[in-house]
Steps between C-alpha positions, in 0.01 A plus 500: 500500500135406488324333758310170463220495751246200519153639316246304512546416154811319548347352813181338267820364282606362766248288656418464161796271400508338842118401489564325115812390621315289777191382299788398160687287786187394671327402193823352347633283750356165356741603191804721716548185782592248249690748237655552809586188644646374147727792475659385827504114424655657152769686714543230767573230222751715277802396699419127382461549205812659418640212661381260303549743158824466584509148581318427180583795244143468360195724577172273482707200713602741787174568543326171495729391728444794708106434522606126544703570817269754703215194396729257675596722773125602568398114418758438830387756715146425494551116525724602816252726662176244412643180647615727805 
């Protein structure tokens, strides 16, 4: 059985990948964060809208009404926390 020993090669390829790897997310994060954060909202509001596909039975309805009730829900919250 051969034995893999850390050369300095594989080191360089290494720190190699973990340097880009922090400059690509450095540089990146004004276009990662909200990529991000719409993957989760995307996630977060799937539940719903299989509620309402089923409630409905059409695709383009479902959704509207799915925007229309986290506007309303957000439209309540903030009113709520602003005349607090």
């Amino acid at each position: 059985m051969e034995k893999r020993s850390l050369t300095v090669f594989r080191l360089a390829h290494i720190f190699i990948v973990i340097v880009l790897g922090y400059i690509i997310l450095r540089q990146g994060a004004f276009f990662l964060i909200p990529l991000i954060l719409a993957a989760l909202l995307t996630i977060m509001l799937q539940p719903l809208n299989r509620f309402f596909l089923r409630l409905v039975k059409r695709i383009v309805p479902a959704v509207l009404l799915t925007i229309f009730t986290v506007i309303i829900v957000l439209g309540i919250v903030i009113t709520l926390l602003s005349v607090q």
